[in-house]
TINUDO-574163 format. One record per atom (N, C-alpha, C): x, y, z; residue in one letter. Coordinates in steps of 0.05 Angstrom, whole numbers. Example, Ala and Ser with C-alpha at 12.3 -4.5 7.8 and 13.67 -1.06 7.14 Angstrom:
BEGIN
264,-114,156,A $
246,-90,156,A $
264,-66,156,A $
257,-45,142,S $
273,-21,143,S $
258,1,157,S $
This chain:
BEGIN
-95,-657,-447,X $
-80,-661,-471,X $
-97,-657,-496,X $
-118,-666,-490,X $
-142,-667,-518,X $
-144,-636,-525,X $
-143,-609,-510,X $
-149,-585,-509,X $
-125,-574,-522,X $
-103,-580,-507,X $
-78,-580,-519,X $
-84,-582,-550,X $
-85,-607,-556,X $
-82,-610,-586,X $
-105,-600,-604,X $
-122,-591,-594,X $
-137,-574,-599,X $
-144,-549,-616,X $
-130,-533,-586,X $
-112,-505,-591,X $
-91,-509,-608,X $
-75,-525,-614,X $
-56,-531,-630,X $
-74,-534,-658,X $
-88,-540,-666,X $
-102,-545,-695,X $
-105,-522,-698,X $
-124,-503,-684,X $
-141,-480,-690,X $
-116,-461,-696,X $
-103,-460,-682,X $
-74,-444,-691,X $
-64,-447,-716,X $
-57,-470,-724,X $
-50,-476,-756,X $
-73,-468,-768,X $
-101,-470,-769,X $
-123,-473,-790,X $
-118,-441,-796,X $
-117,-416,-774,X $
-119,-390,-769,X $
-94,-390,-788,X $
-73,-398,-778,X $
-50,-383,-802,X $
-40,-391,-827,X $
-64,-416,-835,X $
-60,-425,-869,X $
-84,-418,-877,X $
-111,-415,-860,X $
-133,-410,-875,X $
-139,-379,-892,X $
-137,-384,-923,X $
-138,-358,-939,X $
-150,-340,-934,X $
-146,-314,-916,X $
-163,-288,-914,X $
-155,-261,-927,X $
-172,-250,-925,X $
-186,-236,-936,X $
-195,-208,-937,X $
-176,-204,-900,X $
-192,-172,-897,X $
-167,-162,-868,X $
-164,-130,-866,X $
-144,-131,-842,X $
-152,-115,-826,X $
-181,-116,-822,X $
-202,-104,-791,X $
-195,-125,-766,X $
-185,-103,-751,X $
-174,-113,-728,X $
-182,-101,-702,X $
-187,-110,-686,X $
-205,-105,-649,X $
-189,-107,-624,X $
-171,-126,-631,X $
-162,-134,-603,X $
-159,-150,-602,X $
-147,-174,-578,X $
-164,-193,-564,X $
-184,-197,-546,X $
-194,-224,-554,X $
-223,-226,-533,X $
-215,-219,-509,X $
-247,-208,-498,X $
-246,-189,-478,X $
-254,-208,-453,X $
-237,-229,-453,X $
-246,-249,-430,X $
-228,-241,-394,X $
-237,-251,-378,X $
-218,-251,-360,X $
-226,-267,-338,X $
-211,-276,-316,X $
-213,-302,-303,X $
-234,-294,-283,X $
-258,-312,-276,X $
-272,-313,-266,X $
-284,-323,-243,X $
-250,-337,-232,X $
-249,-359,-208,X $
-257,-331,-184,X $
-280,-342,-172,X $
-284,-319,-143,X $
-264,-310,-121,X $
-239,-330,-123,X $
-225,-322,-113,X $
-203,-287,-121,X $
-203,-300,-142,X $
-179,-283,-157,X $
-198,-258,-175,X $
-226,-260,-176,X $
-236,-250,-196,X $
-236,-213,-184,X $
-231,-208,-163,X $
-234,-183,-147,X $
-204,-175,-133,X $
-190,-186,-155,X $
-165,-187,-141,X $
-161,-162,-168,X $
-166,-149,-172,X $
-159,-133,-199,X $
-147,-159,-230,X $
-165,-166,-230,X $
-168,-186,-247,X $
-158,-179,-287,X $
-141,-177,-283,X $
-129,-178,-308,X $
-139,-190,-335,X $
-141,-175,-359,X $
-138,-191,-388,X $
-129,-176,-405,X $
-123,-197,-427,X $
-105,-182,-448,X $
-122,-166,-465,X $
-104,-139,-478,X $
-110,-120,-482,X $
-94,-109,-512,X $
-102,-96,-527,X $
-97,-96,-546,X $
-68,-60,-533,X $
-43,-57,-553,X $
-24,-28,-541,X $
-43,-5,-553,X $
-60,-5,-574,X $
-73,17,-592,X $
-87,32,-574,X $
-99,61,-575,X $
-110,62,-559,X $
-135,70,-578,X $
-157,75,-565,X $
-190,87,-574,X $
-206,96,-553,X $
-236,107,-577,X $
-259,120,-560,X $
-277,90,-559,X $
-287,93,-538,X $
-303,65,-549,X $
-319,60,-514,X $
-345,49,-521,X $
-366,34,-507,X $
-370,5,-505,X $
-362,-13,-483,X $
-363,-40,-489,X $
-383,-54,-463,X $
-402,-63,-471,X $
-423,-84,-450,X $
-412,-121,-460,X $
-399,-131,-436,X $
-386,-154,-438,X $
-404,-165,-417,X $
-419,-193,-421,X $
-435,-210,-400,X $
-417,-237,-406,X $
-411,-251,-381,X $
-398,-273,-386,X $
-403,-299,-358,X $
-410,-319,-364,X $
-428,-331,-352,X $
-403,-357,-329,X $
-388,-368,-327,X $
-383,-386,-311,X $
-397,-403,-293,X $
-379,-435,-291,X $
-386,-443,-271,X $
-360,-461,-250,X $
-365,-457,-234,X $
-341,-466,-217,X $
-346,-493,-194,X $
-328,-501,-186,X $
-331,-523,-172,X $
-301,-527,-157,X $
-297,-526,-129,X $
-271,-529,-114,X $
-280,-538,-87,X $
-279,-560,-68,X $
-290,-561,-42,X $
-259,-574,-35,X $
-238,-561,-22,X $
-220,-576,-21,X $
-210,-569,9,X $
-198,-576,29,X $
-190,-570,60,X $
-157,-574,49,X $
-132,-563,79,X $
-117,-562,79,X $
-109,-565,110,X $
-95,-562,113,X $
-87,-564,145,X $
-101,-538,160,X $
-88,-512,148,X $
-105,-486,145,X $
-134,-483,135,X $
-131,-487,112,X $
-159,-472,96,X $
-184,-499,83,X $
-202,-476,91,X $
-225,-499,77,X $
-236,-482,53,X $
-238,-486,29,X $
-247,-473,1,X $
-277,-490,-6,X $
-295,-477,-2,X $
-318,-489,-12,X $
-330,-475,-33,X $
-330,-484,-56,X $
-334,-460,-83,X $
-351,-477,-106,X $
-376,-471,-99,X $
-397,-500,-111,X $
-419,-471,-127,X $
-404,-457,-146,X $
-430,-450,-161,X $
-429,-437,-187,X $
-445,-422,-204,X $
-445,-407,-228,X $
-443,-380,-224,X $
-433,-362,-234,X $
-414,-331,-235,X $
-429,-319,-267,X $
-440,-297,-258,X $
-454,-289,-278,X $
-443,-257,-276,X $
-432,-241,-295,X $
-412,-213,-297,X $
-422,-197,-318,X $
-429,-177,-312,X $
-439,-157,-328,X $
-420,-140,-330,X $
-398,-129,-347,X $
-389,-108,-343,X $
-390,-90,-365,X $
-393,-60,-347,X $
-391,-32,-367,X $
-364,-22,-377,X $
-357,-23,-398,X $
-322,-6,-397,X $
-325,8,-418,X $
-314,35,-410,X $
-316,61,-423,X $
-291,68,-427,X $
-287,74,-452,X $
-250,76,-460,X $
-249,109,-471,X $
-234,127,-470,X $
-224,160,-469,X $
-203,159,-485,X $
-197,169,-518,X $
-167,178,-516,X $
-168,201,-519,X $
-149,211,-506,X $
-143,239,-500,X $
-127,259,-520,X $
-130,260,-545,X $
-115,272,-558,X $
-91,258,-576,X $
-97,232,-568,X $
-74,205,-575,X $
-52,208,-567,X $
-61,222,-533,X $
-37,222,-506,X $
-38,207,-495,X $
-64,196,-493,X $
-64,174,-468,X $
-102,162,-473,X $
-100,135,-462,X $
-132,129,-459,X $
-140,126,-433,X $
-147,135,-410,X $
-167,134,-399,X $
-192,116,-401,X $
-196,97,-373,X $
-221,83,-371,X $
-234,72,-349,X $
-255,67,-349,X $
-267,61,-326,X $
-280,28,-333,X $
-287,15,-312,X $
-292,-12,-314,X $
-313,-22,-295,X $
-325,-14,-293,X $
-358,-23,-272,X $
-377,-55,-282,X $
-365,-63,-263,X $
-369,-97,-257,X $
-396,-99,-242,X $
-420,-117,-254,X $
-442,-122,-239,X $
-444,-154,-237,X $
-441,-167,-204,X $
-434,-193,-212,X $
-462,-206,-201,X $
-466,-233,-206,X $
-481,-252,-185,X $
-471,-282,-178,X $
-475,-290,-158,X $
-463,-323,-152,X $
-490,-338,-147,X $
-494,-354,-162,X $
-515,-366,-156,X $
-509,-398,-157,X $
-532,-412,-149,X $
-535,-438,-149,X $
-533,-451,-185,X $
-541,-433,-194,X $
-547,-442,-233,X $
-562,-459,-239,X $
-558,-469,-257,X $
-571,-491,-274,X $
-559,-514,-291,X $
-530,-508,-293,X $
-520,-527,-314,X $
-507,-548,-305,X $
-508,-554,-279,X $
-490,-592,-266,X $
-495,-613,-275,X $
-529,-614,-283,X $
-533,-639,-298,X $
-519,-638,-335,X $
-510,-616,-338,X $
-496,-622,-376,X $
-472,-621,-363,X $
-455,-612,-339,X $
-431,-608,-337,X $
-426,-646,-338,X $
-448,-652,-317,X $
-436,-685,-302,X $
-442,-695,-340,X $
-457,-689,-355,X $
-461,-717,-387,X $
-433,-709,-394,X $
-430,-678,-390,X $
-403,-672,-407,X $
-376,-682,-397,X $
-373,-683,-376,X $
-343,-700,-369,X $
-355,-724,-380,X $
-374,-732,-363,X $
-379,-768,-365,X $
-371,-773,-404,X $
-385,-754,-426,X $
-389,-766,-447,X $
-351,-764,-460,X $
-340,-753,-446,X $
-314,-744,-452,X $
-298,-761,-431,X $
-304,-771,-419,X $
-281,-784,-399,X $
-263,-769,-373,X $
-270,-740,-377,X $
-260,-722,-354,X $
-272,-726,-334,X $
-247,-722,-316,X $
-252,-725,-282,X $
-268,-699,-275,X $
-292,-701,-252,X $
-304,-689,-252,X $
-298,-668,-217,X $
-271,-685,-208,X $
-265,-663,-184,X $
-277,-666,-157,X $
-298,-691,-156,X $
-317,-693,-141,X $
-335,-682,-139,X $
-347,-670,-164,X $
-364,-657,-163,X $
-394,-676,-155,X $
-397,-687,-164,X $
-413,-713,-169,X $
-415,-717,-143,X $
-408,-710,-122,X $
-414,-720,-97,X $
-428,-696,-79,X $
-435,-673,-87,X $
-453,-659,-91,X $
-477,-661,-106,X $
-504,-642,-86,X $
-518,-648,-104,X $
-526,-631,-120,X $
-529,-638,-147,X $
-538,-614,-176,X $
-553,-588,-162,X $
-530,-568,-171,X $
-547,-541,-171,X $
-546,-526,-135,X $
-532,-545,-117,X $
-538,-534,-97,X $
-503,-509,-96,X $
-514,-485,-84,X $
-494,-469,-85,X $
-479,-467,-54,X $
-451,-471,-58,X $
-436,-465,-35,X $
-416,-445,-42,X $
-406,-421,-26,X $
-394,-402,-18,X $
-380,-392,1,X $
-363,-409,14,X $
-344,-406,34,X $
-323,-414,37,X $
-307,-394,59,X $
-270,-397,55,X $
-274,-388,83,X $
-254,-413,91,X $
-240,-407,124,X $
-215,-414,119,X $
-202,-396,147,X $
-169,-401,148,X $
-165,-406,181,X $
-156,-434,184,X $
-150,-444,219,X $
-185,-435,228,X $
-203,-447,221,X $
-228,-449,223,X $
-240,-427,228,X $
-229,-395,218,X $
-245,-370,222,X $
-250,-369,189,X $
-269,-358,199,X $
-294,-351,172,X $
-278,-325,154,X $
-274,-326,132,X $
-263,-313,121,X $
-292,-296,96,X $
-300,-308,85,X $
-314,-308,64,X $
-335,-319,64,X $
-365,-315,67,X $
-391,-327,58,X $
-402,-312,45,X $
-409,-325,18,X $
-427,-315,-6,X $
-459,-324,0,X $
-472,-314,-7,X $
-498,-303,-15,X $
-508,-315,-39,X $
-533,-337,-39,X $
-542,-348,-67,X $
-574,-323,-81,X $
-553,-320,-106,X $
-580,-303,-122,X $
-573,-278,-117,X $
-557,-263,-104,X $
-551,-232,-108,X $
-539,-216,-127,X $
-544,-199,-131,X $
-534,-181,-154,X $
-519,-160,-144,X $
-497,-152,-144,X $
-480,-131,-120,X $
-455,-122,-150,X $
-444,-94,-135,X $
-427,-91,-145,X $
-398,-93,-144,X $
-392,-102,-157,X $
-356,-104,-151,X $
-336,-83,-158,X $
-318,-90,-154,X $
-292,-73,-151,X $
-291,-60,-173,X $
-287,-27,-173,X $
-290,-11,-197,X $
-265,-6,-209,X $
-257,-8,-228,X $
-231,3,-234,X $
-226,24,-255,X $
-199,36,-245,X $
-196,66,-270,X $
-176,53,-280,X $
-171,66,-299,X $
-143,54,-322,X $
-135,68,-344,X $
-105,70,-349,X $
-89,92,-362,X $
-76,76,-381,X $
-70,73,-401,X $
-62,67,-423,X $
-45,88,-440,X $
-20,89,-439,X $
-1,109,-449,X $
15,101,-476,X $
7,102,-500,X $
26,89,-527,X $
57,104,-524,X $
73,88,-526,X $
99,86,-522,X $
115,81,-551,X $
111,67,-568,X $
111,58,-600,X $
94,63,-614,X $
85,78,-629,X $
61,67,-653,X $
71,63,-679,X $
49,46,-693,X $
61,32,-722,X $
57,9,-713,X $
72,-6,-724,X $
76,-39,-719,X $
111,-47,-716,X $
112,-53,-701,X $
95,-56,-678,X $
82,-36,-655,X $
61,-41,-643,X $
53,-18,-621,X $
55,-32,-588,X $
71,0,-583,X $
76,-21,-555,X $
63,1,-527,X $
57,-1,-510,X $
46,23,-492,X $
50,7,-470,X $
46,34,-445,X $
44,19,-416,X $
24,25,-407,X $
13,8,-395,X $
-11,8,-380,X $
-18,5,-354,X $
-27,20,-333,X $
-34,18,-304,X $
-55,24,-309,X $
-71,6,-277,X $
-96,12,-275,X $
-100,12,-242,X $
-128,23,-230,X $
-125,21,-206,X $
-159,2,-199,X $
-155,-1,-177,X $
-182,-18,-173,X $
-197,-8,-145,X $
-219,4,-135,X $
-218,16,-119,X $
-233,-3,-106,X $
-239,-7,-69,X $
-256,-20,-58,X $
-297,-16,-60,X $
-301,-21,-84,X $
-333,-10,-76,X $
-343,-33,-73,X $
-335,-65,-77,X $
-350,-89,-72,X $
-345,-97,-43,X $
-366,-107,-30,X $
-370,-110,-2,X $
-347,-147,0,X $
-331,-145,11,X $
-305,-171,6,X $
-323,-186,30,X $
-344,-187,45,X $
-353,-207,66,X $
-366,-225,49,X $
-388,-218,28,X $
-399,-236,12,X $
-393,-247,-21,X $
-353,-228,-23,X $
-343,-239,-46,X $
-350,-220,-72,X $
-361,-203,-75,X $
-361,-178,-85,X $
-341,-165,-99,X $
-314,-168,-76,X $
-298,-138,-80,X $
-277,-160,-53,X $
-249,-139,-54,X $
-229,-145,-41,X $
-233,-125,-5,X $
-239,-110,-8,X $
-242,-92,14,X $
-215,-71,9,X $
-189,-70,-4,X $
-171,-60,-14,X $
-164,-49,-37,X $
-155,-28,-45,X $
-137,-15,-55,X $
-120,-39,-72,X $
-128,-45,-104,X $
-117,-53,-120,X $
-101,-43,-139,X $
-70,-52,-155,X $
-63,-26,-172,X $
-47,-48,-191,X $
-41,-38,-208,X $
-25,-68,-232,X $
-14,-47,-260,X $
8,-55,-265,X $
22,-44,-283,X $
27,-70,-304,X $
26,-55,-338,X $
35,-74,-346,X $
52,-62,-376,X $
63,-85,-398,X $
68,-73,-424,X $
48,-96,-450,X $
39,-77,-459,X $
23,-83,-484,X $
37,-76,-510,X $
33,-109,-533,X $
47,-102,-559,X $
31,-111,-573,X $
38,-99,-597,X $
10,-114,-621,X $
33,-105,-646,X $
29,-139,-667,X $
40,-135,-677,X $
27,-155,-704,X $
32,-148,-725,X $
20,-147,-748,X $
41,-177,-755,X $
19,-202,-759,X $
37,-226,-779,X $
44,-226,-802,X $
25,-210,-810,X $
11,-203,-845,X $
-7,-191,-850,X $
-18,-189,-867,X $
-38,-162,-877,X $
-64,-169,-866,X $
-59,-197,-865,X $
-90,-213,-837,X $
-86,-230,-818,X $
-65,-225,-806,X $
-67,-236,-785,X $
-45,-219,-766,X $
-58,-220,-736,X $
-44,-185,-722,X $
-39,-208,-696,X $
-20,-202,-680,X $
-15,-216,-651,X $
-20,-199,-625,X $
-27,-205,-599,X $
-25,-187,-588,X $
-10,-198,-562,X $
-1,-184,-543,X $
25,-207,-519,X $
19,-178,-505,X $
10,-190,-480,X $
12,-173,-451,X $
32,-186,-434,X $
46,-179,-415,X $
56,-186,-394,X $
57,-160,-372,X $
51,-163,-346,X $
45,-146,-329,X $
47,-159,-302,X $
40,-139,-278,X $
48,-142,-246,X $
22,-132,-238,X $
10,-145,-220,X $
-13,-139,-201,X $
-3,-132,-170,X $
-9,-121,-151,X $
1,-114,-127,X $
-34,-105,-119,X $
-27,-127,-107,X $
-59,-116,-81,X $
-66,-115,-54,X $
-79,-106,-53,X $
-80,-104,-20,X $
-82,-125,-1,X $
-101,-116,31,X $
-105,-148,35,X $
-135,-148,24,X $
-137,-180,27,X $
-168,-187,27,X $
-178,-181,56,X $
-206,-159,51,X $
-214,-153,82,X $
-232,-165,85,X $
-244,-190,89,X $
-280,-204,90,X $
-279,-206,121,X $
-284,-225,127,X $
-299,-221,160,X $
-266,-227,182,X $
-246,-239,162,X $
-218,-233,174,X $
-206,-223,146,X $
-173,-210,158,X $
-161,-198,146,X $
-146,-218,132,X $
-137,-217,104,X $
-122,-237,93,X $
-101,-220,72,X $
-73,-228,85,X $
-49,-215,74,X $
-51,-228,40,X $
-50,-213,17,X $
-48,-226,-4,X $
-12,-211,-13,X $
-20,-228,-39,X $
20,-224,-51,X $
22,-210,-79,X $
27,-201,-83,X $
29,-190,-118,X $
34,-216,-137,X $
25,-215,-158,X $
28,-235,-175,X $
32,-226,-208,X $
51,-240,-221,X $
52,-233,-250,X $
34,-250,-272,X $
27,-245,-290,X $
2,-250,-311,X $
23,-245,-331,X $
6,-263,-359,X $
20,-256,-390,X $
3,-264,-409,X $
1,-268,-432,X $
-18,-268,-447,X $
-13,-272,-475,X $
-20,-283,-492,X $
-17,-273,-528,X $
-49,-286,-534,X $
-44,-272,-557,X $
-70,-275,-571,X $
-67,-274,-595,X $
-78,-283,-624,X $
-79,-278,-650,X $
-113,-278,-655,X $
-110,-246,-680,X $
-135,-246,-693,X $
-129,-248,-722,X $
-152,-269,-733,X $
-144,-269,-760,X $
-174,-255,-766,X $
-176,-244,-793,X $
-188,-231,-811,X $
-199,-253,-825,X $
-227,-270,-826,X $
-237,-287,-847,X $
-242,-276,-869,X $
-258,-257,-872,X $
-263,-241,-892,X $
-279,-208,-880,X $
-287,-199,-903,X $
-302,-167,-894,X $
-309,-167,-863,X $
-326,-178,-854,X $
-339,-168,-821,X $
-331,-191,-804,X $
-314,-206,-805,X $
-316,-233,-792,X $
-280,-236,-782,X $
-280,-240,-754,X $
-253,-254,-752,X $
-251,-273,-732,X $
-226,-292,-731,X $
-230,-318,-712,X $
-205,-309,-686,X $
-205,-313,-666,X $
-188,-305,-647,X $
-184,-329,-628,X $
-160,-334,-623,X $
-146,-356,-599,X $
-125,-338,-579,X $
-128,-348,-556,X $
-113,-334,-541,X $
-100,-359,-521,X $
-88,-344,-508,X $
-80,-358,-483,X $
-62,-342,-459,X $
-76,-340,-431,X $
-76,-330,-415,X $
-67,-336,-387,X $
-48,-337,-375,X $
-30,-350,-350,X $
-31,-323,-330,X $
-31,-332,-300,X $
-32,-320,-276,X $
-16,-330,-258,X $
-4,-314,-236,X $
-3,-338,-210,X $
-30,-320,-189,X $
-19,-342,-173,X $
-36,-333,-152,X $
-42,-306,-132,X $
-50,-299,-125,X $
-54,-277,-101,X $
-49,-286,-77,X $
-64,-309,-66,X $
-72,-316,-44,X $
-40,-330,-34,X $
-48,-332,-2,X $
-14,-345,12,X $
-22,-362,4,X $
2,-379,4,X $
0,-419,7,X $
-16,-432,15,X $
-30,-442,-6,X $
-55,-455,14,X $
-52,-481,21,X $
-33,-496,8,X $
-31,-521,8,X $
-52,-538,-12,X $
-61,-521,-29,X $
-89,-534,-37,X $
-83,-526,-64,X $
-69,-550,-81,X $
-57,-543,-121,X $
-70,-531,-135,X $
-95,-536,-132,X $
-118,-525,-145,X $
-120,-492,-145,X $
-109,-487,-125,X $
-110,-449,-118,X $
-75,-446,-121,X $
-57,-458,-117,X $
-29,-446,-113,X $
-18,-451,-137,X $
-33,-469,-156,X $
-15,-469,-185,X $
-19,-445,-203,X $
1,-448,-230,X $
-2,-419,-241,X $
-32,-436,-252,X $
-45,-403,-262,X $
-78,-409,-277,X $
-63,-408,-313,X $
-79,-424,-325,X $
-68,-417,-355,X $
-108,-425,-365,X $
-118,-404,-381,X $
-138,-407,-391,X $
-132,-403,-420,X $
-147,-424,-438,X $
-152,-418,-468,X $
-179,-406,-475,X $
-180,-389,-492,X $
-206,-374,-513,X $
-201,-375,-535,X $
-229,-383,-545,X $
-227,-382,-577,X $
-260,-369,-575,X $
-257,-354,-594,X $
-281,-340,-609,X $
-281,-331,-626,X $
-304,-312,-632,X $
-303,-307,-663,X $
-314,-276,-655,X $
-309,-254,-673,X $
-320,-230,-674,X $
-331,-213,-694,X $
-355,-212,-698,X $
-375,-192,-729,X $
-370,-168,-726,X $
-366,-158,-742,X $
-362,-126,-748,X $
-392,-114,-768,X $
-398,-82,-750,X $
-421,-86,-766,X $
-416,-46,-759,X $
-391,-37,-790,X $
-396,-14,-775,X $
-377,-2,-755,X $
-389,15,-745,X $
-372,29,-715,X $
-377,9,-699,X $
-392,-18,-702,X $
-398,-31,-671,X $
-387,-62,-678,X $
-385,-80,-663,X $
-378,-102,-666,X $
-384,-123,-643,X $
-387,-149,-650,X $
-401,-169,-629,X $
-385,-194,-626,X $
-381,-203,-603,X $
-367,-233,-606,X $
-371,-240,-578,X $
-377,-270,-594,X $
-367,-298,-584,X $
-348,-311,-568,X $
-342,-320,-546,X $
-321,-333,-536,X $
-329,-354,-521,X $
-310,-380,-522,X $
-314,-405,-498,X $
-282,-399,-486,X $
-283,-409,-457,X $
-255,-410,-439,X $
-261,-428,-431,X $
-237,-452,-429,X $
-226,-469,-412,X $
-205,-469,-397,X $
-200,-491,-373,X $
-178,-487,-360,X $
-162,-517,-363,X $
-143,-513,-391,X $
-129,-543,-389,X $
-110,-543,-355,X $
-99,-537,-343,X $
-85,-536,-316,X $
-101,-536,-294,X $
-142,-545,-296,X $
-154,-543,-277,X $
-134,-532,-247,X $
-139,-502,-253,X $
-132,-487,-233,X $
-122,-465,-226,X $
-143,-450,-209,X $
-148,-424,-206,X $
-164,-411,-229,X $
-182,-423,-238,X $
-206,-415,-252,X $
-229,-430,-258,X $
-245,-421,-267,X $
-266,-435,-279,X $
-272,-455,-290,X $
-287,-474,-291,X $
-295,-507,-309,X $
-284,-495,-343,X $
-308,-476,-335,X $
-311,-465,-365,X $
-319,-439,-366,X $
-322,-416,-395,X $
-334,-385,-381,X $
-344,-391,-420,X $
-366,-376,-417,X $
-382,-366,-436,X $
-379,-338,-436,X $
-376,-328,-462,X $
-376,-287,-462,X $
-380,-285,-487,X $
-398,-258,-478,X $
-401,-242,-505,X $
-412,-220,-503,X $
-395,-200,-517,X $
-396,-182,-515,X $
-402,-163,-537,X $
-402,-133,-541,X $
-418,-113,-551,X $
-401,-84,-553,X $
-391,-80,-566,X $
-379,-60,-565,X $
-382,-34,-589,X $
-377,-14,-577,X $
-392,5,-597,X $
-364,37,-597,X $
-347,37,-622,X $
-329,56,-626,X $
-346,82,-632,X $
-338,103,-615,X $
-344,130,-620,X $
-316,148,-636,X $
């Protein structure tokens, strides 16, 4: 609730606070980072405009889930560290073209002892985490006690590559386009990498102007994926995602951005809330303009603890040609 009302402030301060300027990017370039879902062709919101453009996005998570079911045992005890390259094409202002090359690692980390002050100093339940010990990394998923999934502490591998087409349908304001993308298998799905499948997701993108400083942006879209192939085969389900976002304009190089971001699941029924509820993550950040290039800031939380991350750190780098 405290996050809630939160997000609720920052929203009013954004649309009474006097600005100043109507340079506009997008929304933050966040996306969910839960290991389960994260190779599932992992979705975020996206601005309908299209561009040339170079973006290096590093975004840090940490996760925590040890939960059993009659079926499945989920053991998910660690920090998620994502490097990604995305290279954006427009074609004549026919279409944008792009590619998306993800470099991940799962490691043990470092941050359990500020996670445990930080519930403790806040009063949040900590999930059981606490009954673990700090820093140690776990990585496994069984279904009716076959091994589905074992991760690897400290590796650097690559994940699921994806291409993506972006077609403007409206321009002006509002701008509306459709967007597919495909996700191909190049991450190895035994150690959580990649799906072992053929990913593909259609969606519609709108952006639309509040005022001369402040712009909205609202995705809603369909994922359809393959199965998960790790050391057994796992039937997954298509799932729908949606999104809005606002960027305000503080002044010349500076803007503040809130979003909010909902999923369902991929995976069958696990019996386990934590994985079968919808995901809804909040971001707020901030983004510098400096030029053809620009830099930002973001924190993510998960008020609905579930199907993502504690928390995700990002920031990213992007550079318009």
């Amino acid at each position: 609730m405290r996050k809630i009302i939160f997000l609720f402030q920052f929203f009013l301060y954004i649309l009474f606070f006097p600005l100043l300027t109507n340079a506009f990017e997008g929304p933050l370039q966040v996306k969910n980072q839960f290991p389960l879902f994260l190779n599932v062709n992992a979705p975020y919101i996206e601005k309908a405009s299209i561009e040339n453009s170079f973006s290096v996005s590093l975004s840090h998570s940490s996760v925590y889930l040890v939960r059993d079911s009659s079926e499945w045992f989920l053991g998910l005890d660690m920090e998620i560290t994502e490097l990604n390259l995305i290279f954006k094409r427009n074609i004549r202002d026919f279409i944008e073209l792009g590619v998306d090359l993800p470099l991940v690692s799962f490691s043990s980390g470092f941050m359990d002892g500020f996670i445990d002050s930080y519930h403790e100093a806040f009063g949040f339940p900590d999930y059981g985490r606490s009954n673990r010990p700090d820093n140690k990394f776990l990585y496994e998923v069984t279904r009716k006690g076959i091994l589905i999934i074992k991760g690897e502490n400290g590796l650097i591998g690559v994940g699921d590559i994806r291409f993506m087409f972006k077609k403007p349908i409206l321009k002006g304001d509002p701008a509306i386009s459709i967007k597919a993308d495909v996700e191909l298998p190049t991450g190895d799905a035994k150690t959580g990498y990649g799906s072992g499948s053929i990913d593909a997701g259609v969606a519609v993108l709108i952006d639309k102007k509040l005022s001369e400083e402040i712009k909205a942006y609202c995705n809603l879209g369909v994922v359809f994926p393959g199965s998960l192939k790790g050391y057994e085969k796992v039937r997954l389900r298509e799932f729908i995602y949606g999104g809005s976002g606002v960027e305000a304009a503080l002044w010349e190089n500076f803007s503040l951005l809130g979003q909010v971001f909902m999923q369902g699941s991929p995976f069958p029924k696990t019996d386990i809330s934590s994985v079968d509820r919808m995901t809804v993550l909040l971001s707020l950040g901030g983004r510098y303009y400096l030029g053809n290039s620009s830099l930002e800031l973001s924190f993510t939380e998960d008020p609905n603890t579930s199907g993502a991350p504690d928390f995700t750190f990002n920031v990213s780098f992007k550079r318009r040609f």
